[in-house]
N, C-alpha and C positions, 0 to 999 in steps of 0.2 A: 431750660437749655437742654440740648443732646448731648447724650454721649453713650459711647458703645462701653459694650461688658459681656463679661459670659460666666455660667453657676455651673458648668461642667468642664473639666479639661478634654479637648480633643482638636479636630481640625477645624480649619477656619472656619466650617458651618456652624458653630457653637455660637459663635458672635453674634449678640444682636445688640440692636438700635432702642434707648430707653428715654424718656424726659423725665430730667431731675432737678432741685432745687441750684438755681447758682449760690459753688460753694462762697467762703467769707474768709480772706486771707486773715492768717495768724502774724504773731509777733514776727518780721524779719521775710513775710512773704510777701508776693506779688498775685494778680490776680489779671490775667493775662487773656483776652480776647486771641484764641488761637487761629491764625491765617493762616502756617502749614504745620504738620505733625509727622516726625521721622517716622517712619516706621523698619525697626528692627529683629537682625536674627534672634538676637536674644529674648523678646518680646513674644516672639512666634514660636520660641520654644518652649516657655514657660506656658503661653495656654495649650500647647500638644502637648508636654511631660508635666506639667506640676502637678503638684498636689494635692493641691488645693487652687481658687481662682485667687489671682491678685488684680490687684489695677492695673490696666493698662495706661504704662506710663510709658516714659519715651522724651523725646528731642521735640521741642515744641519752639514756633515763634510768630512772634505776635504784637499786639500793643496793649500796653498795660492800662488799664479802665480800673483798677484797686490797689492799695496798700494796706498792710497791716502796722502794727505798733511798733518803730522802733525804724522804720526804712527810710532811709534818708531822702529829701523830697527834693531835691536840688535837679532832678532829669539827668541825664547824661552828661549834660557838662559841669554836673557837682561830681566830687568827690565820691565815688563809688555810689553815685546817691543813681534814686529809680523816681518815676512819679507818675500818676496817666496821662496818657500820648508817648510814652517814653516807646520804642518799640524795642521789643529784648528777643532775644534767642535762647535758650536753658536746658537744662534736664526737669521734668517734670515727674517726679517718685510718686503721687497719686495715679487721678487719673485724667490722663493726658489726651486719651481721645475723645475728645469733649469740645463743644462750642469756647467752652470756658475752661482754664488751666491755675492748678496754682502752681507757680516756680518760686523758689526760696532765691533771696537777690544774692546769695555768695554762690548763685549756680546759674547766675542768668548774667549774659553777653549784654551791651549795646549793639543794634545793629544801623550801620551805615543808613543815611537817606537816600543813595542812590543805587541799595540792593534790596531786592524781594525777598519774603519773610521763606518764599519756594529755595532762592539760593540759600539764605543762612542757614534752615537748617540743614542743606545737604552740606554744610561746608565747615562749618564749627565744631560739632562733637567728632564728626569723623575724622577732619583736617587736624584736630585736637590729638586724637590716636593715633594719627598717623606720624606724626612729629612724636609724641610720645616712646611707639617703637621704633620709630627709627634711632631716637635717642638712645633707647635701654639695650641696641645694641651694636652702640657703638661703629655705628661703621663709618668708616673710612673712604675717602677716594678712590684708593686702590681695591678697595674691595669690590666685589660680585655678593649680589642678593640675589636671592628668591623669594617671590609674595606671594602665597597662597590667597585664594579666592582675590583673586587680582581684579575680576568685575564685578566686587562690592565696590560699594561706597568708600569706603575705610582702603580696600585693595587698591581701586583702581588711582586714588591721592597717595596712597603709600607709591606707586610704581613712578609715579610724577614727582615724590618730592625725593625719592633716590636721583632719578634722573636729572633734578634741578642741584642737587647737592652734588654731582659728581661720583657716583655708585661707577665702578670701571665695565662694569656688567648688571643686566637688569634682567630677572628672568622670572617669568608671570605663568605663576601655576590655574589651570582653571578646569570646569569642568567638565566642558564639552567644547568643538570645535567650533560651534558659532558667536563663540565668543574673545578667540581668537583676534580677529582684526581690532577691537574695542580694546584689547589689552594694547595691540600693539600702538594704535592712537595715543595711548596715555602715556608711551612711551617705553615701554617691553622691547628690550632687544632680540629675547625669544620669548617662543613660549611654550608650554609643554602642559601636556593632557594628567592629569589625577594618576589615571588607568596606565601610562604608558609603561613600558616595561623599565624604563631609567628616565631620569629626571635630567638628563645631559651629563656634563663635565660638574664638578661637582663647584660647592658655590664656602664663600666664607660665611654668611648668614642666611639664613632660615627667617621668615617671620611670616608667623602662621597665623591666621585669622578664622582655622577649619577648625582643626582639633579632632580628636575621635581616631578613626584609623589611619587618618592622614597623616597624625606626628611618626609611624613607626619609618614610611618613605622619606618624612621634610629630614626625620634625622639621618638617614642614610646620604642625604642628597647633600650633607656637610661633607669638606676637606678638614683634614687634621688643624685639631685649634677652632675650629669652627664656632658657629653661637646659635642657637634655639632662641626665639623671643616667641612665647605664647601668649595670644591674648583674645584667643576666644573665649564662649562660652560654651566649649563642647565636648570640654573633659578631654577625658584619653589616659592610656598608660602612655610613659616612656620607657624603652628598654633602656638601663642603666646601662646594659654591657655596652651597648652601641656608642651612648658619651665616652665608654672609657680607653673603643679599642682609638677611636679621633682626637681623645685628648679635647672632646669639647665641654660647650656648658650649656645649659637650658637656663630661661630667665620668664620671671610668668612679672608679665603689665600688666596695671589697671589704670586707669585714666582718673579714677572717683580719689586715689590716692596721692594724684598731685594737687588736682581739686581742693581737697579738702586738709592735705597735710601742709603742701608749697603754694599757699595763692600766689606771689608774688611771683613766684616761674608760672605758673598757670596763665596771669594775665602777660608776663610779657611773652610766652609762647600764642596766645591768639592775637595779639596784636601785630606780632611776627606774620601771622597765617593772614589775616587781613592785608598784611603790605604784601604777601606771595598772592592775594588773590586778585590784588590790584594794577600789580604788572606781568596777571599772566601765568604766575609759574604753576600756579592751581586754579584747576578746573573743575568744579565740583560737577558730575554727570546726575542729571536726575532721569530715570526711566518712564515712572509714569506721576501723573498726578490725577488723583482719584475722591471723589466726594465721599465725607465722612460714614454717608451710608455703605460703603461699597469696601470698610474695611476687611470684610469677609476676603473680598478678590486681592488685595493687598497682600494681606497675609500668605493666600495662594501663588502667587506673585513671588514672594519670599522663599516658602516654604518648595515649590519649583525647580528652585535656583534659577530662573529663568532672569532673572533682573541684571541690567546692565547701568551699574549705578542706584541713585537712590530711587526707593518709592516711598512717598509724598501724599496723606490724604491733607487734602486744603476743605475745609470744612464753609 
């Protein structure tokens, strides 16, 4: 089978195309024929900063052709059970850009028979995080958001499920003006540039999806009492002074910790995101979709900020 990798850290040219043995799911894994493969900021920043190489792993879905020891065989409509032909959605922690995928089944979806393996994965881990923060921060009807990188994947569903929950204001930070109109589609009632000199009237939540130098304006761009919800992967300092002269709080999400700590809120929040996808309230936007060989330009794609919505290699 293929799959991409790279033995140096740097830009997308690093990536190359290799054939490898197909792996052999372990106790409690799936072995997954990948149709589409997220591709993620996070992802794209671990082969330009790390360390060392990892796998490229990621948001994978697919239909499952293996099981390992222990996976309950009952298909979809057993009991948490998986089997092949089963088709699943998941996080893949290997390596994920590959013909062939292992997903562990306490991290793999069912997906509908009347959606493509292109929609699930734009729509499941992101629609996941997005429901996530918007949860951790609490907001309110009454209240006004702001959502940084508001034409990601993760942004532009965050801006859609404020505005389906009743957010009194919706306001979509991005990074240049041609992406503009794409926020306001999703449902932005403004929208405002990185760069501008103010961020508008100031807002009751923050949820930042950039991280880096952007937390020092998202905090500014709080009213007294406000709330920070971080859940990039982009680091950053906070200035403490700034929480304390608004009387706010910063709050850092992960998604792997409802996952893994609350399944039971886990699965009934995607089954939530499944009935919002089914009449409408979520729209998961895909940008491009790109053949396995052509992860290089994906990454570029990413790494750009050019993307309006997900990028998708379909292998």
């Amino acid at each position: 089978m293929r799959r991409v990798r790279y033995e140096v850290s740097g830009g997308p040219e690093v990536l190359f195309l290799e054939q490898v043995p197909v792996p052999e799911p372990g106790p409690g894994e799936l072995l997954v024929r990948a149709e589409a493969i997220g591709v993620t900021l996070p992802m794209v920043r671990k082969v330009r900063e790390g360390d060392a190489p990892v796998p490229l792993g990621g948001e994978v879905a697919g239909t499952v052709v293996g099981v390992g020891e222990g996976v309950v065989g009952e298909g979809v409509q057993g009991a948490e059970g998986f089997a092949p032909g089963d088709r699943v959605t998941g996080l893949c922690f290997g390596h994920g850009y590959a013909d062939l995928a292992i997903v562990h089944q306490a991290m793999a979806s069912p997906i509908p028979d009347d959606v493509s393996a292109v929609q699930a994965v734009a729509l499941v881990r992101s629609g996941l995080v997005a429901r996530g923060v918007y949860e951790a921060g609490s907001v309110g009807k009454s209240d006004s958001v702001l959502v940084t990188a508001a034409a990601s994947a993760i942004g532009s569903l965050l801006v859609q499920y404020a505005k389906a929950r009743g957010a009194e204001r919706v306001v979509a930070a991005v990074s240049s003006a041609h992406k503009a109109d794409f926020a306001r589609e999703a449902g932005a009632d403004e929208v405002v540039l990185y760069d501008a000199q103010s961020w508008g009237e100031p807002v009751d939540v923050v949820l930042d999806g950039v991280g880096g130098d952007l937390l020092a304006p998202a905090v500014r761009a709080l009213r007294q009492a406000g709330r920070l919800v971080a859940f990039s992967s982009g680091g950053g300092m906070i200035d403490a002074y700034e929480l304390l002269a608004r009387g706010a709080s910063a709050i850092g999400f992960q998604m792997a910790a409802i996952a893994r700590g609350k399944p039971e809120l886990y699965a009934r929040w995607r089954d939530e995101l499944w009935a919002d996808y089914r009449s409408g309230t979520l729209r998961p936007r895909v940008h491009a979709q790109l053949p396995l060989a052509e992860a290089a330009r994906a990454h570029q794609i990413i790494e750009s900020r050019s993307n309006l919505g997900k990028v998708v290699l379909v292998p």
